[in-house]
C-alpha positions as CSV (number, residue, x, y, z in Angstrom):
1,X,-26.0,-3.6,-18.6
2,X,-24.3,-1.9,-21.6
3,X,-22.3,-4.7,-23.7
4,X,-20.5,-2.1,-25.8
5,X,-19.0,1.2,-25.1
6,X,-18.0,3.6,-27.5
7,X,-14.6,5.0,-26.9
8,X,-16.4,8.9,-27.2
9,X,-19.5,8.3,-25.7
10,X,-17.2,7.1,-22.3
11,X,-17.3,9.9,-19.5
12,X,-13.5,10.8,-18.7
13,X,-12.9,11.5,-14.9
14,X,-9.9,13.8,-14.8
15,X,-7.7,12.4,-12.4
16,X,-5.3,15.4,-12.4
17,X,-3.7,17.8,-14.8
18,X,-2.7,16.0,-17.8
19,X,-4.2,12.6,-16.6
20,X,-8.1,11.5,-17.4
21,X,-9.9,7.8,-16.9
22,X,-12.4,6.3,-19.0
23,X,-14.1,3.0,-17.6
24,X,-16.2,0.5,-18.5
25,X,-17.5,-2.2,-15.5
26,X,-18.8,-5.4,-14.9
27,X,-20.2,-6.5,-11.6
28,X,-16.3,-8.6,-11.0
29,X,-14.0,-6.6,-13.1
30,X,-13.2,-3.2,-14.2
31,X,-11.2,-2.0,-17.4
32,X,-9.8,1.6,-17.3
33,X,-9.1,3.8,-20.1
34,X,-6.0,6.5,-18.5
35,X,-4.6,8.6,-20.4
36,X,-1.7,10.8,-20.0
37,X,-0.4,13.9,-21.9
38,X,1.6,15.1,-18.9
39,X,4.8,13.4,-20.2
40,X,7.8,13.0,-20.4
41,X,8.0,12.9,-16.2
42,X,11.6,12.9,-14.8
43,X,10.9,11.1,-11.9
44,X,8.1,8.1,-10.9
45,X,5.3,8.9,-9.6
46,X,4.9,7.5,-5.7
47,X,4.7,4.1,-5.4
48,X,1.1,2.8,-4.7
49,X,-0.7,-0.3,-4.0
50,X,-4.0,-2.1,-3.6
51,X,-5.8,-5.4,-2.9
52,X,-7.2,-5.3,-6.5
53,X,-5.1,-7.8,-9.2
54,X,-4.2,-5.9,-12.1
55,X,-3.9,-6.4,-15.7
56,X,-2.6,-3.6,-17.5
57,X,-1.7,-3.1,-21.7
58,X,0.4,0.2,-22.7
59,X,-1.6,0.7,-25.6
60,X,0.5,4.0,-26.4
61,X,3.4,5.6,-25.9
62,X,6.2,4.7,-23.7
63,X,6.9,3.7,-19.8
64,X,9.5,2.6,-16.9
65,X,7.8,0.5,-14.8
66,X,8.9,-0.5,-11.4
67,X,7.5,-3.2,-8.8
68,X,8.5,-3.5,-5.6
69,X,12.3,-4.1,-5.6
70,X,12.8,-5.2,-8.8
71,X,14.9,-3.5,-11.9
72,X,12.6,-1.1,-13.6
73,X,11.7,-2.5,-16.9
74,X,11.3,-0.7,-20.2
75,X,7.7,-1.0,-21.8
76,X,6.2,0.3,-24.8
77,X,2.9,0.2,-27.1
78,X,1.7,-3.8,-27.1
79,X,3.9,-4.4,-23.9
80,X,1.7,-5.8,-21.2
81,X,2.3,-6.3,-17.0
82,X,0.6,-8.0,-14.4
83,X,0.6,-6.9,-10.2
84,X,-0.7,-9.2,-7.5
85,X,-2.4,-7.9,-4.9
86,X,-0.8,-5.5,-2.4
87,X,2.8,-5.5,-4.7
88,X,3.6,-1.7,-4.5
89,X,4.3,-0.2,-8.4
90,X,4.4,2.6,-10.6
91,X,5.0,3.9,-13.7
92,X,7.3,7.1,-15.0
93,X,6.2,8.5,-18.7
94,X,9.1,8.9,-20.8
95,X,6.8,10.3,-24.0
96,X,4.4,13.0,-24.0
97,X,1.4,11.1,-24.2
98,X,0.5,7.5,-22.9
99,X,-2.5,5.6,-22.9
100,X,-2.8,2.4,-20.6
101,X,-5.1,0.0,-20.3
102,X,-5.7,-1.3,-17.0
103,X,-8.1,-4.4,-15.8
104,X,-8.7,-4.9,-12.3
105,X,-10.5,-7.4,-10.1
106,X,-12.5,-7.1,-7.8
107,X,-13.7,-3.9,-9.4
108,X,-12.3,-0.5,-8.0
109,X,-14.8,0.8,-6.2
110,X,-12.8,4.1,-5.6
111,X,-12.7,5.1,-9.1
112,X,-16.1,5.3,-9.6
C-alpha cells in the first residue's frame, strides 16, 4: 500500500467532457479528486444516490448544492457537506472550474 500520492503522479479517469477523477484508496475508504472545468452549468445535474456515506470539501471554485428536499445551499472553496446513505443530491457549478473533494465509505467500488 502506497501512503502518499502525489497529486501528478494520480491517474485521472475522465468521467465525461469537462469532468476527470483522481483517487486515492484504502481497503474502507476512498478519497476522490473531481474536477470540473465544464462550468458555469445552468441547471443541476440529475439527482443521484448511493449506499456509500459521503464526505465531501469544495476545495475550489463555487457550487449550489441540493439534498433531497431541502433549500439548495450556496457553497464555496473551504465549504464542506456530508450525505448519508441513500439521501438523493447534487451539485450545479456556478464557476468555470471546480474541484471537490469527496470521501466515501465503504469504498466505491464502481469508480475504480
Amino acid at each position: 500500500m502506497e501512503f502518499a500520492g502525489k497529486y501528478d503522479q494520480l491517474k485521472a479517469t475522465k468521467v465525461s467532457e469537462g469532468i476527470e477523477r483522481r483517487i486515492v484508496k484504502t481497503e474502507n475508504l476512498l478519497l476522490a479528486n473531481v474536477e470540473f472545468s465544464d462550468g458555469p452549468t445552468s441547471e443541476p445535474d440529475p439527482f443521484h444516490s448511493h449506499y456509500h456515506e459521503q464526505v465531501s470539501y469544495i476545495a475550489d471554485g463555487e457550487v449550489f448544492l441540493f439534498v433531497g428536499n431541502e433549500e439548495k445551499v450556496h457553497l464555496k472553496a473551504g465549504d464542506h457537506f456530508a450525505i448519508p446513505s441513500g439521501i438523493p443530491h447534487t451539485i450545479q457549478r456556478l464557476t468555470k472550474f471546480v474541484r471537490i473533494i469527496d470521501c466515501f465509505t465503504p469504498i466505491r467500488e464502481d469508480f475504480l
